[in-house]
mmJSON file of the N, C-alpha and C atoms, coordinates in Angstrom:
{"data_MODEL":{"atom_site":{
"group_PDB":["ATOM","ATOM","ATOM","ATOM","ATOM","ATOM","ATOM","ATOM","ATOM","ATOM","ATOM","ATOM","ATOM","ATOM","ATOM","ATOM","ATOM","ATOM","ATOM","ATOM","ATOM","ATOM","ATOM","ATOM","ATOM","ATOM","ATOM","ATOM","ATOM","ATOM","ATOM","ATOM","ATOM","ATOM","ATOM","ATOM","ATOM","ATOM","ATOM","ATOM","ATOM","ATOM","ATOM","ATOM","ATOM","ATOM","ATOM","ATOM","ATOM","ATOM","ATOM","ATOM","ATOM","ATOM","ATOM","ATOM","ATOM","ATOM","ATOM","ATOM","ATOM","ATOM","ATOM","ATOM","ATOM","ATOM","ATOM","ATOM","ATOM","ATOM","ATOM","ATOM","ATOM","ATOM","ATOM","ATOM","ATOM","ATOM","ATOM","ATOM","ATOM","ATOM","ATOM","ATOM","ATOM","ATOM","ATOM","ATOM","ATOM","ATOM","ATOM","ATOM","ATOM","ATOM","ATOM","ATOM","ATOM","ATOM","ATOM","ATOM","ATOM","ATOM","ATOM","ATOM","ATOM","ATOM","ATOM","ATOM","ATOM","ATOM","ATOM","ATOM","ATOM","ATOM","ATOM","ATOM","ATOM","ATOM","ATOM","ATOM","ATOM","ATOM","ATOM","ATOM","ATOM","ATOM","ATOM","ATOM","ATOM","ATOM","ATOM","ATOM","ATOM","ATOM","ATOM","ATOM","ATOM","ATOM","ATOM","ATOM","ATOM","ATOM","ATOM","ATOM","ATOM","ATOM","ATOM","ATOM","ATOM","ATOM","ATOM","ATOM","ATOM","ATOM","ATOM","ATOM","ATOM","ATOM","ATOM"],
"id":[1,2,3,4,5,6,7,8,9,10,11,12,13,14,15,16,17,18,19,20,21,22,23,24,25,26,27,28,29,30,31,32,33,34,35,36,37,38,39,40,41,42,43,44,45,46,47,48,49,50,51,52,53,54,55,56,57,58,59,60,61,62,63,64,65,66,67,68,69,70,71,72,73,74,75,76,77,78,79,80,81,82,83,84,85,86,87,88,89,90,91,92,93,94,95,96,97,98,99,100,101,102,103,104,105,106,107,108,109,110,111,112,113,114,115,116,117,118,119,120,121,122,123,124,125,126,127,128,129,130,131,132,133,134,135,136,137,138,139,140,141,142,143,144,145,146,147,148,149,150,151,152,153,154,155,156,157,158,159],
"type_symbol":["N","C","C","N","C","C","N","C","C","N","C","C","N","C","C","N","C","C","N","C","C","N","C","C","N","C","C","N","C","C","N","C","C","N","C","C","N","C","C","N","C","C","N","C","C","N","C","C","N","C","C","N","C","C","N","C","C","N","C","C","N","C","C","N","C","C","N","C","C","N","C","C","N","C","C","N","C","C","N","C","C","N","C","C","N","C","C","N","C","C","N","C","C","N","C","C","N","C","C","N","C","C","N","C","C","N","C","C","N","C","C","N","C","C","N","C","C","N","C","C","N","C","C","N","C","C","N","C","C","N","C","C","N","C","C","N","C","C","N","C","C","N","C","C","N","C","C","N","C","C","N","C","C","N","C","C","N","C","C"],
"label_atom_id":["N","CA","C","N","CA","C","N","CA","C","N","CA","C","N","CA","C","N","CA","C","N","CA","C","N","CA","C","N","CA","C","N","CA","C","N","CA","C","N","CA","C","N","CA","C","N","CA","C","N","CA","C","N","CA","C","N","CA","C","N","CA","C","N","CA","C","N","CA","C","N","CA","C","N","CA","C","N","CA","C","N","CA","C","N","CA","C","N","CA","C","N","CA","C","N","CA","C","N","CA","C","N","CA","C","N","CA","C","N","CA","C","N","CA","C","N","CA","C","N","CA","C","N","CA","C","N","CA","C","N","CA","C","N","CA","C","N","CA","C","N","CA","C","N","CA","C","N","CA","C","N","CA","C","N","CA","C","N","CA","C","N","CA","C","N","CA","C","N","CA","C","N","CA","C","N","CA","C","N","CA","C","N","CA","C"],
"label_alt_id":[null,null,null,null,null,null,null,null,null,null,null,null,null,null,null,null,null,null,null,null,null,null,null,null,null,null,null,null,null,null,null,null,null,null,null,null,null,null,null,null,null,null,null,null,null,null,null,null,null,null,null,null,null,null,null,null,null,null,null,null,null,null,null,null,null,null,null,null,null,null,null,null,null,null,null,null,null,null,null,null,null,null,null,null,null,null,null,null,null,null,null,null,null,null,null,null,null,null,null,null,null,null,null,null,null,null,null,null,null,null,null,null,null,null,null,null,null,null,null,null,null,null,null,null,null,null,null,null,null,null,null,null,null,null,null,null,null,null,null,null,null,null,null,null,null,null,null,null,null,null,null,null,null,null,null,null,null,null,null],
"label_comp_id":["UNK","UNK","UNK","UNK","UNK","UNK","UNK","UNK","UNK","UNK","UNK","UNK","UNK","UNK","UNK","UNK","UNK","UNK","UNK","UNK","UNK","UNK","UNK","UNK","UNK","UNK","UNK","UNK","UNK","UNK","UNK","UNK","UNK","UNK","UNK","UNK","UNK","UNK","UNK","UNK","UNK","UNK","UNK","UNK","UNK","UNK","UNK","UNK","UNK","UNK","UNK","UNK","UNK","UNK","UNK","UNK","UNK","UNK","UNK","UNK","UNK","UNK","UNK","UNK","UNK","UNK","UNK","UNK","UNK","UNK","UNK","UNK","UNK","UNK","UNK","UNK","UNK","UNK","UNK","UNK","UNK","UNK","UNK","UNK","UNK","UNK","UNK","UNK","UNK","UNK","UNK","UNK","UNK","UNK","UNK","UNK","UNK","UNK","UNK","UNK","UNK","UNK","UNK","UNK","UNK","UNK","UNK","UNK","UNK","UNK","UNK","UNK","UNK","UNK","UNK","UNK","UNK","UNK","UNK","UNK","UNK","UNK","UNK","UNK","UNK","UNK","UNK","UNK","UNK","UNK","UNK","UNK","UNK","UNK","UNK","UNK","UNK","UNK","UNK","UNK","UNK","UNK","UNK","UNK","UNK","UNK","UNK","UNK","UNK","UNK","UNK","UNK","UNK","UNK","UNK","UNK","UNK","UNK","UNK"],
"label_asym_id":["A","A","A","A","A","A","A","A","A","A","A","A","A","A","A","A","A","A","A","A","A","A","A","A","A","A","A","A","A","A","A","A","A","A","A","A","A","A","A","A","A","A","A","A","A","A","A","A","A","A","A","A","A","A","A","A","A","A","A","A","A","A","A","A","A","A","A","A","A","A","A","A","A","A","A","A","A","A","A","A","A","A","A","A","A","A","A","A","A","A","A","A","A","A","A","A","A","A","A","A","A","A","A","A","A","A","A","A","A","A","A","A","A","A","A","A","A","A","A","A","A","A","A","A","A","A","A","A","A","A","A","A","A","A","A","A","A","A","A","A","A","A","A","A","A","A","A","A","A","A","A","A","A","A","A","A","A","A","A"],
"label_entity_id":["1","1","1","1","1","1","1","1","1","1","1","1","1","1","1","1","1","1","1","1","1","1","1","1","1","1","1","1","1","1","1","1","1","1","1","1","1","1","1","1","1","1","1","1","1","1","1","1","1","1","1","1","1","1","1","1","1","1","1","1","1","1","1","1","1","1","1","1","1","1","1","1","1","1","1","1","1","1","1","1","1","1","1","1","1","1","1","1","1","1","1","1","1","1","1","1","1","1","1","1","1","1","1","1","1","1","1","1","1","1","1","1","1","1","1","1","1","1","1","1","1","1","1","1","1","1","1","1","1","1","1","1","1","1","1","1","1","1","1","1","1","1","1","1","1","1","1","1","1","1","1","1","1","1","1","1","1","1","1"],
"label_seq_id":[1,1,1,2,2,2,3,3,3,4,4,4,5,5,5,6,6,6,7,7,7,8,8,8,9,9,9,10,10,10,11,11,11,12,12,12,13,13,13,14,14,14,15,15,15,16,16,16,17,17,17,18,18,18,19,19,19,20,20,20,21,21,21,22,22,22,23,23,23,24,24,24,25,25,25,26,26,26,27,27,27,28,28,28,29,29,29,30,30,30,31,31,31,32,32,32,33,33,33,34,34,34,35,35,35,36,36,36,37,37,37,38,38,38,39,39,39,40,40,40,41,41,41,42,42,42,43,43,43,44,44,44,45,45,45,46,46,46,47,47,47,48,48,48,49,49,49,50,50,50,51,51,51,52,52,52,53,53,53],
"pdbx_PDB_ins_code":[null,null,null,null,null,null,null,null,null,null,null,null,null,null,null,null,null,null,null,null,null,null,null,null,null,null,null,null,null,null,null,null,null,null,null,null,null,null,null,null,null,null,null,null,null,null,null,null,null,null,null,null,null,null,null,null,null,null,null,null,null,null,null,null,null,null,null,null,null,null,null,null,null,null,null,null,null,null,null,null,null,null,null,null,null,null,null,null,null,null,null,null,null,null,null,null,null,null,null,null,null,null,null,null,null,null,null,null,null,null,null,null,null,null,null,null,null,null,null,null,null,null,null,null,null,null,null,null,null,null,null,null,null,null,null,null,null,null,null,null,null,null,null,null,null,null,null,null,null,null,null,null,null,null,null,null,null,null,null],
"Cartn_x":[0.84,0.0,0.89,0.153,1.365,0.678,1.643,0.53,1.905,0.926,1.821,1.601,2.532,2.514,1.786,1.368,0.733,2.043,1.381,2.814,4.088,3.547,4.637,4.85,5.902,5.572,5.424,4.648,4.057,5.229,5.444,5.928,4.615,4.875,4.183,3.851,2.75,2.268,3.089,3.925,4.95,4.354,3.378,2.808,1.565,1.039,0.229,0.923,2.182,2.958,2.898,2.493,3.217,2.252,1.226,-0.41,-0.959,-1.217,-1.637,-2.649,-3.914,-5.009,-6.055,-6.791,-7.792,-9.365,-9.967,-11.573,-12.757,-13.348,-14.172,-15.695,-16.346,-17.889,-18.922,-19.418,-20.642,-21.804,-22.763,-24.543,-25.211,-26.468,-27.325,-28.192,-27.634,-28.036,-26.885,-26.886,-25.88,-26.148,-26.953,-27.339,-26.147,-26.484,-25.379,-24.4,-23.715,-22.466,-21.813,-22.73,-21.992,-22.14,-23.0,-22.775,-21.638,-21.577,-20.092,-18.882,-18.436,-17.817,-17.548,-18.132,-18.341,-17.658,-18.465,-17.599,-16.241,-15.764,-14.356,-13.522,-14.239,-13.161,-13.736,-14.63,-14.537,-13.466,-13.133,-12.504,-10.707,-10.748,-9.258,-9.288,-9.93,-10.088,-9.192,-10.11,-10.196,-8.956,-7.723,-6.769,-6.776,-8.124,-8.204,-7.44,-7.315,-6.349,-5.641,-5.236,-3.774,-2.729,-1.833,-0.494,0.308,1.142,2.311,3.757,4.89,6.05,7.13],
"Cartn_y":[-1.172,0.0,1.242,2.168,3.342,4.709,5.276,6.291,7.84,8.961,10.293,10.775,11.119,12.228,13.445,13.939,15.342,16.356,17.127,18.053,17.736,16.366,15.724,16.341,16.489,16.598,15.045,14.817,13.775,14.271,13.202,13.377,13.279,13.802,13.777,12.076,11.479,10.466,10.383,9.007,8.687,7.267,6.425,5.513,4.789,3.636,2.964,2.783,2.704,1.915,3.314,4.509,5.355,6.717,6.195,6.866,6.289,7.666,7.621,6.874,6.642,5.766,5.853,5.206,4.791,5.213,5.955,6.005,5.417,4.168,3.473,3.894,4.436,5.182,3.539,3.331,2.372,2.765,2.579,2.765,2.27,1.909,1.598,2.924,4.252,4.922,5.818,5.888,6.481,8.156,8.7,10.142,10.373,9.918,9.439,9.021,8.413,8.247,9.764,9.954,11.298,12.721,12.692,13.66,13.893,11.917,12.041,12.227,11.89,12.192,13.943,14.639,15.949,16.693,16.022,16.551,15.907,15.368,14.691,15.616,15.761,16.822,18.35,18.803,19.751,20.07,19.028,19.14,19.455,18.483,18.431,19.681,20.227,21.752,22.715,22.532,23.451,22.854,22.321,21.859,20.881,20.739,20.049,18.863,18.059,16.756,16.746,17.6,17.37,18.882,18.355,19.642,19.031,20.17,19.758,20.386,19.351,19.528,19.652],
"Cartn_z":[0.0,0.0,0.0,-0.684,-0.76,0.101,0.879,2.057,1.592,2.032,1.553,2.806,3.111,4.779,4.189,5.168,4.822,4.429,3.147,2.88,2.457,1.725,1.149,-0.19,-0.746,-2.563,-3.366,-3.872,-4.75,-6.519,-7.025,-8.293,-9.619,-10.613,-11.762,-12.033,-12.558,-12.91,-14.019,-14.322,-15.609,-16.391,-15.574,-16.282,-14.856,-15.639,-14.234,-13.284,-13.207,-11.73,-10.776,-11.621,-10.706,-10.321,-10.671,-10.585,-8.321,-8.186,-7.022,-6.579,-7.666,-7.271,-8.799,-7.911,-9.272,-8.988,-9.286,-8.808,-10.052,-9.507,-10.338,-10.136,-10.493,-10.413,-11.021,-9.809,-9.896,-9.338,-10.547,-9.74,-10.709,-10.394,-11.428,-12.293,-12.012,-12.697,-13.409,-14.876,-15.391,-15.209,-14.812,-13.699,-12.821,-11.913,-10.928,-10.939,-12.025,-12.205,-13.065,-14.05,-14.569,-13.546,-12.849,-11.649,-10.645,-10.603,-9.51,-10.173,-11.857,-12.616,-12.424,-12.598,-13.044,-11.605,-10.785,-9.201,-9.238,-9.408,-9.214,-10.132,-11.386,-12.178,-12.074,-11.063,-10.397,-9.346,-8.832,-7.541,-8.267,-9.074,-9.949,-10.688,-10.822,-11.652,-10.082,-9.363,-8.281,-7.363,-7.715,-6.785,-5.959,-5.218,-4.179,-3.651,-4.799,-4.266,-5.191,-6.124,-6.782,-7.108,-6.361,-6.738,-7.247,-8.14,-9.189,-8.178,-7.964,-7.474,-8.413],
"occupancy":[1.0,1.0,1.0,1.0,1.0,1.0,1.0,1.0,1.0,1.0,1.0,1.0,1.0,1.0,1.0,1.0,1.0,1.0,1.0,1.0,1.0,1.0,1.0,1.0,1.0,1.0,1.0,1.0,1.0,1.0,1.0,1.0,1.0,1.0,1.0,1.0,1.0,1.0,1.0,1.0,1.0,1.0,1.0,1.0,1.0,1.0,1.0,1.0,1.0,1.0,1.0,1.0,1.0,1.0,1.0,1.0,1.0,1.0,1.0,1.0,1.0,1.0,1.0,1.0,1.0,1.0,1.0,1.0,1.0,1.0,1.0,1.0,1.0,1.0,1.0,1.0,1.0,1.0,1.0,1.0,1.0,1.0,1.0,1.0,1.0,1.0,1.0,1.0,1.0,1.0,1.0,1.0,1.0,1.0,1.0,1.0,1.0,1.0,1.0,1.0,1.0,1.0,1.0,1.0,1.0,1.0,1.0,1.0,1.0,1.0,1.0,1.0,1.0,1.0,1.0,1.0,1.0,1.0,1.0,1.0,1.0,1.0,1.0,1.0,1.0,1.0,1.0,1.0,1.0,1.0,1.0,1.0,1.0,1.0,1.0,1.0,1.0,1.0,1.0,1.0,1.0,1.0,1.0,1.0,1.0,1.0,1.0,1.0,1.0,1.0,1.0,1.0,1.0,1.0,1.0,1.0,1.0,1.0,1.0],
"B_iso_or_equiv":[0.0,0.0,0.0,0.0,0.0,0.0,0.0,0.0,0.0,0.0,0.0,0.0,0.0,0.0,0.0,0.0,0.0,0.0,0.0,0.0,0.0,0.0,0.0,0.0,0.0,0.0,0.0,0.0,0.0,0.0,0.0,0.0,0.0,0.0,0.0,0.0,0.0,0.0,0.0,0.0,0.0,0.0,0.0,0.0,0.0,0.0,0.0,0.0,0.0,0.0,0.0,0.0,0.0,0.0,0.0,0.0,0.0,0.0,0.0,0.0,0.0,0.0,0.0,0.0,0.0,0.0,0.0,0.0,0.0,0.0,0.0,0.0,0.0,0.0,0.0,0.0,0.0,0.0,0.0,0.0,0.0,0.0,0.0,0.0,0.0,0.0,0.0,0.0,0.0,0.0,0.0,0.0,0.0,0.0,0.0,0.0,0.0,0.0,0.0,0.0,0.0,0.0,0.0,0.0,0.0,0.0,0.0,0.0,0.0,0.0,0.0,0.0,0.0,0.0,0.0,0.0,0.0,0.0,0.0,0.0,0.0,0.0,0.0,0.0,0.0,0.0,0.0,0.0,0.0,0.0,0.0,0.0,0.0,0.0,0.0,0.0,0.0,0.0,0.0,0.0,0.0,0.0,0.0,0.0,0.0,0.0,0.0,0.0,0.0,0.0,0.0,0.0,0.0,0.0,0.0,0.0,0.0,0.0,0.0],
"pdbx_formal_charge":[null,null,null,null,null,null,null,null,null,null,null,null,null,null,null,null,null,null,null,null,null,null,null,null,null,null,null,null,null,null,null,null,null,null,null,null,null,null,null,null,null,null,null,null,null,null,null,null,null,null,null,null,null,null,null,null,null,null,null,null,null,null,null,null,null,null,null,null,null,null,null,null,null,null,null,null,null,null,null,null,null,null,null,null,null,null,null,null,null,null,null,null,null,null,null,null,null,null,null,null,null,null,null,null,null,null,null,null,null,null,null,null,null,null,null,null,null,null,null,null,null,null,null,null,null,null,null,null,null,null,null,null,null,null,null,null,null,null,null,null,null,null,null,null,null,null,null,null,null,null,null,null,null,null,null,null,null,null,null],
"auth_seq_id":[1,1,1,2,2,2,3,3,3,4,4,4,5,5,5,6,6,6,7,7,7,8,8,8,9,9,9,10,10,10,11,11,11,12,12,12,13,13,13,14,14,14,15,15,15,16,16,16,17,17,17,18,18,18,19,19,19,20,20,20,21,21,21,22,22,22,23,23,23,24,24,24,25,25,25,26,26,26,27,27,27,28,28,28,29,29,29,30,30,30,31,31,31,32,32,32,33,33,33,34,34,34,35,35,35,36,36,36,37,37,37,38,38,38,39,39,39,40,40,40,41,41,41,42,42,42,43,43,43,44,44,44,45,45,45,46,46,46,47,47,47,48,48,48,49,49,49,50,50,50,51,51,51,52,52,52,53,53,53],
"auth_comp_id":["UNK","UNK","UNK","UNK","UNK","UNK","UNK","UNK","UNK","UNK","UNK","UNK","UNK","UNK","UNK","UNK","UNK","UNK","UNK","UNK","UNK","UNK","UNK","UNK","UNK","UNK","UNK","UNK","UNK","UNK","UNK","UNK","UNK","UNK","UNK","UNK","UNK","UNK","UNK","UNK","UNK","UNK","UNK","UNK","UNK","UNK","UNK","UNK","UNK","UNK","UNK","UNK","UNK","UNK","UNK","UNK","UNK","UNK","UNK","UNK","UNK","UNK","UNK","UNK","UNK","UNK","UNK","UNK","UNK","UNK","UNK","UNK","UNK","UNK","UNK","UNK","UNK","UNK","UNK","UNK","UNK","UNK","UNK","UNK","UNK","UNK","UNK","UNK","UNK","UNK","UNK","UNK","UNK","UNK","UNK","UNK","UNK","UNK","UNK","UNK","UNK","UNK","UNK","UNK","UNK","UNK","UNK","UNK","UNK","UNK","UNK","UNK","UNK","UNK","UNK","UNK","UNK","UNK","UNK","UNK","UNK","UNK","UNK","UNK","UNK","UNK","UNK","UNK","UNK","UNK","UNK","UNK","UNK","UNK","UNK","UNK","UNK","UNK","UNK","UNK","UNK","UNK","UNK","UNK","UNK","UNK","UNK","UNK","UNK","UNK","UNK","UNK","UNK","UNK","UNK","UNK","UNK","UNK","UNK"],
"auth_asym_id":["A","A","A","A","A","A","A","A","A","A","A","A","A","A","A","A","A","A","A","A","A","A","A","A","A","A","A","A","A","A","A","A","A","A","A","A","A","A","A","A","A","A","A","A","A","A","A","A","A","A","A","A","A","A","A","A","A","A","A","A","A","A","A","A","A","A","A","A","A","A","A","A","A","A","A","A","A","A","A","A","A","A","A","A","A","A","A","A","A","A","A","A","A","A","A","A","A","A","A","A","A","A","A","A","A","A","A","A","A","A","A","A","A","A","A","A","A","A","A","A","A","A","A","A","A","A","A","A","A","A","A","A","A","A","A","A","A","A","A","A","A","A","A","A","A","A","A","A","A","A","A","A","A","A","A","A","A","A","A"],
"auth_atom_id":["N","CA","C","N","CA","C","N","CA","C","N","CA","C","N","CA","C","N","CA","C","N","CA","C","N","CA","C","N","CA","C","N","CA","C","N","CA","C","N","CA","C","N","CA","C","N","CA","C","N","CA","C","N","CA","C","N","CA","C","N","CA","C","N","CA","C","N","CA","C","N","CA","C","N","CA","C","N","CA","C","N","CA","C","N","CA","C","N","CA","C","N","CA","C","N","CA","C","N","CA","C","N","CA","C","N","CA","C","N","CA","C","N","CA","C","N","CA","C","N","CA","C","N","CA","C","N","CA","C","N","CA","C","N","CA","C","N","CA","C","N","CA","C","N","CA","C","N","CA","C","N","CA","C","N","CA","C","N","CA","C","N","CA","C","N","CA","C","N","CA","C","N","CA","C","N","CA","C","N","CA","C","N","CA","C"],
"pdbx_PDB_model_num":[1,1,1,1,1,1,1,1,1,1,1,1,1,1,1,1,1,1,1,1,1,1,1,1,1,1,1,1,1,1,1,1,1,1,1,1,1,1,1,1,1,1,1,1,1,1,1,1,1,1,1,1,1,1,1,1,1,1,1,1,1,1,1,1,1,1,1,1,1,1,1,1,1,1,1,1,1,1,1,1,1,1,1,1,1,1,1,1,1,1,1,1,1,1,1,1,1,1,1,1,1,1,1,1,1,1,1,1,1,1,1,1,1,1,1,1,1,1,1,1,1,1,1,1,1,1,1,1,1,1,1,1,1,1,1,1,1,1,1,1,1,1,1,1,1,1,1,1,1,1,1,1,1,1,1,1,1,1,1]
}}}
């Protein structure tokens, strides 16, 4: 398992081995999956869980 201290610098993604995580969107309504889509790359718009070192 791979864990980041707070205030760590993270490196740029260079392939799958080296990607922080994966988020898989399941529901039985495709509503709801493109909603939670849309927030996730809201959040990546808006910084929230990713900085560049």
């Amino acid at each position: 398992m791979f864990y980041v201290e707070s205030d760590q610098p993270i490196g740029v993604t260079q392939d799958v081995f080296s990607q922080l995580g994966t988020v898989y969107l399941v529901h039985t309504d495709p509503v709801v999956i493109k909603a939670d889509y849309r927030r996730i790359r809201a959040l990546e718009f808006q910084g929230a869980y990713l900085t560049a070192g």
